[in-house]
C-alpha positions in Angstrom: 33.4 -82.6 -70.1 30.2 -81.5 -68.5 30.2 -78.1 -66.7 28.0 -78.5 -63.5 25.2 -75.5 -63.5 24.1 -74.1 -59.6 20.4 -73.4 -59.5 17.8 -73.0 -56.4 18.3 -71.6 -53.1 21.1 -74.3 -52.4 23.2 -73.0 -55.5 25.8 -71.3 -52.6 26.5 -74.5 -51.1 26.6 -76.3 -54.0 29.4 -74.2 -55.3 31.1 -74.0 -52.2 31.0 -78.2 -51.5 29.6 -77.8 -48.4 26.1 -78.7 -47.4 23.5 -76.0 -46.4 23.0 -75.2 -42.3 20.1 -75.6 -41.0 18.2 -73.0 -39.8 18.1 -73.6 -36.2 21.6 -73.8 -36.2 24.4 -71.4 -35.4 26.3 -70.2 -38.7 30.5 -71.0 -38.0 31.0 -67.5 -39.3 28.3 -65.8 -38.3 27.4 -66.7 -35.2 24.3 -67.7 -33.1 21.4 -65.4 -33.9 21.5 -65.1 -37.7 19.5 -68.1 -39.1 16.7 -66.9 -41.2 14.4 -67.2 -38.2 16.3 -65.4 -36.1 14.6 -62.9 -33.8 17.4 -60.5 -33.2 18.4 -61.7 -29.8 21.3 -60.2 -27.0 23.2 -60.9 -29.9 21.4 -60.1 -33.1 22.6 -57.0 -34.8 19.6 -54.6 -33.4 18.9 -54.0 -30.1 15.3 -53.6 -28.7 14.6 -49.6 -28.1 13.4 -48.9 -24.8 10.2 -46.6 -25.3 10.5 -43.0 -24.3 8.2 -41.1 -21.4 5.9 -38.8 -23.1 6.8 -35.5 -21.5 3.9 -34.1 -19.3 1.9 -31.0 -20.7 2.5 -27.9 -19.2 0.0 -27.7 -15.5 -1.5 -24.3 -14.9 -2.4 -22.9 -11.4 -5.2 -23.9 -10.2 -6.4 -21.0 -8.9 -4.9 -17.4 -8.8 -4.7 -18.1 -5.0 -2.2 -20.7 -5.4 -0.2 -18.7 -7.9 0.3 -15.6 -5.7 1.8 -18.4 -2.9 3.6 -19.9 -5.3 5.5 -16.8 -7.3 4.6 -14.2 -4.4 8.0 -13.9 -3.0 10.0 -13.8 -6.3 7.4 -10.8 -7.5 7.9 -8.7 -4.7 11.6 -8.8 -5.2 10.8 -7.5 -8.8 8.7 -5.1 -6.9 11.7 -3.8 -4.6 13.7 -2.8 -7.5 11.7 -0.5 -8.9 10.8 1.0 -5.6 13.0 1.9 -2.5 10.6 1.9 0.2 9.1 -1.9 1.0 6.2 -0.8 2.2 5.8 1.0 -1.2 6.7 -2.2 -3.0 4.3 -3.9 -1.2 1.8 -2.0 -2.4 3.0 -1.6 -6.0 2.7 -5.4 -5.8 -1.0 -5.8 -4.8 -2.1 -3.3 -7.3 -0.3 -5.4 -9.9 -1.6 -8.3 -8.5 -5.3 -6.6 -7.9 -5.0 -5.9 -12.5 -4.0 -9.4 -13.0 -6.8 -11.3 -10.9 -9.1 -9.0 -13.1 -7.4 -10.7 -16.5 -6.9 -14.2 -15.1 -9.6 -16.1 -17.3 -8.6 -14.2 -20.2 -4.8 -15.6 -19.7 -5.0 -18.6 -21.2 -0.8 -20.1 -21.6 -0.1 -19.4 -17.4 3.3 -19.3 -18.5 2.4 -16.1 -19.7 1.5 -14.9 -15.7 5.2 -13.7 -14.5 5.8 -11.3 -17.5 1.8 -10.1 -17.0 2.6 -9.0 -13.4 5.8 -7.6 -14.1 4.4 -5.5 -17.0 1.6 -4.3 -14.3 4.6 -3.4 -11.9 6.1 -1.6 -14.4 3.0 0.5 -16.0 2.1 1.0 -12.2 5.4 2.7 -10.9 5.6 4.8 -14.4 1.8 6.1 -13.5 2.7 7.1 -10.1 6.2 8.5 -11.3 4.7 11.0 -13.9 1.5 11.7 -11.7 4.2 12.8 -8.7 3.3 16.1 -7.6 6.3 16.4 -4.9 10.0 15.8 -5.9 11.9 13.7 -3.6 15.4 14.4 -3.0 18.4 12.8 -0.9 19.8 15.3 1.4 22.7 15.8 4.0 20.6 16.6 7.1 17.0 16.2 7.9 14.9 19.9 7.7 14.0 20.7 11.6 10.4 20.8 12.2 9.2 23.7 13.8 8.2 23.4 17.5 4.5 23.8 17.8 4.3 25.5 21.8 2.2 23.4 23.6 0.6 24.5 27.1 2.6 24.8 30.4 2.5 21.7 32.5 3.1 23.3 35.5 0.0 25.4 34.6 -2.0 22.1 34.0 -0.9 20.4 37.3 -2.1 23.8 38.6 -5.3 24.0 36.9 -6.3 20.1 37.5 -5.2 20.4 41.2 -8.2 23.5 41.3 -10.4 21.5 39.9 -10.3 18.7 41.8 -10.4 21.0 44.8 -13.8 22.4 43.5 -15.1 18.6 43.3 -14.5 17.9 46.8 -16.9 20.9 47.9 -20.0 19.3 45.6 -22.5 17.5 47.5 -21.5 13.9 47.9 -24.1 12.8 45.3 -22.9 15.2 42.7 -19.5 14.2 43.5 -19.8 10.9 42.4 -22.1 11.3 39.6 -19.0 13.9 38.2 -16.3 11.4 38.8 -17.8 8.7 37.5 -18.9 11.0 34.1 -15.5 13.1 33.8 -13.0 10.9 35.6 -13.5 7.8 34.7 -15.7 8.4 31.7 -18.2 6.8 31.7 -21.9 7.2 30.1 -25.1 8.5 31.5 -26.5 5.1 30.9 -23.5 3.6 32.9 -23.4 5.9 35.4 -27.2 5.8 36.3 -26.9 1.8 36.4 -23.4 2.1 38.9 -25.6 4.5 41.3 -28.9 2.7 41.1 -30.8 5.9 40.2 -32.7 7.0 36.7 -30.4 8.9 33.0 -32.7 11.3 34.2 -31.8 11.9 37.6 -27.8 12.1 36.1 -28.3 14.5 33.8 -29.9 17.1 36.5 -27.7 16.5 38.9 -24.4 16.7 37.1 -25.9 20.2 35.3 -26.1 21.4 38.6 -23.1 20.0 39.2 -21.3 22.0 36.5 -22.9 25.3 37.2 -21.3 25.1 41.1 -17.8 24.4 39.4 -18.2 27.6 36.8 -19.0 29.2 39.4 -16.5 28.3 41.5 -13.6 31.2 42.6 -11.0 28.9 42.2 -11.6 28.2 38.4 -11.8 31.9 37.4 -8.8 32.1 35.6 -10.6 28.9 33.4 -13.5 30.8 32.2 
C-alpha cells in the first residue's frame, strides 16, 4: 500500500482533505481580515496608532517688561513675607527686580527667573537686616513726642492786625505795590506789569515802603 507524501505550500490541505481558501476570502475559523493580503483592518489583530502631539518647547518672556506683569503680583507676596511694612516690600521688590534686569541676558533657561528674584529678595532683606543701625521693637504704648511751643495766636492776630494798620497809612501807591508783593505774593516782574509802571520803579517804592512800616510806632514791639 502506497503511503501518500504532503509537499508544497498546499501540504496542510492536502492532509486535512479540504481544498485551500483563497486569499480574498474570509477563513471559517479565522475570520475576515486574515488572508495573507490582509491589511489589518477594524478587525485585523493591530490597530492603527494615532500619532502623538510633540509637546511645545518651553517659551521664554519676551521681554523682562512682560515678565514683571506676568509674575509681579506673586513676587511681591514673596516680598511681604519677609518684610512687614508694604511699602517696604515694595521696595525690597524693585531692588530685586532693579539686580535681575541687570542679569537678564545672562539667564539663559527663564525658568530659572522666579528662584533669581527670590534669591535677590532674600540677599536684599539679609543686607539691610545686618546693616540696621536702630533696633525695632513692639511695644505697649506709643513714646509721647515732646511738644515743641509754638508762638501765641492771639499774639499773631495781634501782630498781623498792626501791620495791616500800618499799611493803610502808606501812600496809596506804596499800598498797592506792598500788597500785591507781601499779600498776595507776587514778583517784582508781576507786580510792575499789574500796575503798568517799570521793576525799577517797584523796587524804590516798596524800599520806601518798608522803611515807613519799621518805622512805624505800632510795630515796635516787632523790631
Amino acid at each position: 500500500m502506497t503511503t501518500p507524501v504532503c509537499t508544497g505550500s498546499s501540504g496542510g490541505a492536502a492532509a486535512t482533505g479540504h481544498p485551500p481558501y483563497p486569499a480574498h476570502l474570509s477563513h471559517p475559523l479565522r475570520g475576515p481580515g486574515h488572508g495573507p493580503h490582509s491589511q489589518h483592518g477594524p478587525q485585523g489583530a493591530y490597530a492603527p496608532r494615532t500619532p502623538r502631539t510633540p509637546r511645545s518647547p518651553y517659551a521664554p518672556y519676551p521681554s523682562f517688561s512682560s515678565f514683571v506683569r506676568a509674575r509681579g503680583p506673586v513676587l511681591l507676596r514673596a516680598a511681604r513675607s519677609l518684610t512687614a511694612n508694604p511699602s517696604d516690600a515694595e521696595d525690597l521688590l524693585q531692588t530685586a527686580l532693579t539686580k535681575t534686569y541687570v542679569a537678564w541676558e545672562r539667564i539663559e533657561d527663564h525658568r530659572a527667573l522666579d528662584g533669581y528674584v527670590r534669591r535677590a529678595l532674600l540677599n536684599t532683606r539679609t543686607s539691610q537686616w545686618r546693616k540696621r543701625k536702630v533696633d525695632e521693637y513692639a511695644c505697649d504704648e506709643l513714646p509721647e513726642q515732646e511738644a515743641v511751643p509754638g508762638p501765641d495766636p492771639a499774639e499773631q492776630q495781634t501782630l498781623r492786625d498792626a501791620m495791616w494798620r500800618a499799611v493803610l497809612k502808606l501812600p496809596d501807591r506804596q499800598r498797592a505795590m506792598v500788597v500785591l508783593r507781601y499779600y498776595e505774593d507776587l514778583s517784582e516782574a508781576q507786580t510792575a506789569e499789574v500796575l503798568g509802571v517799570s521793576v525799577g520803579t517797584v523796587k524804590s517804592a516798596v524800599s520806601r515802603a518798608l522803611g515807613k512800616l519799621r518805622e512805624d510806632p505800632e510795630l515796635a514791639p516787632v523790631r
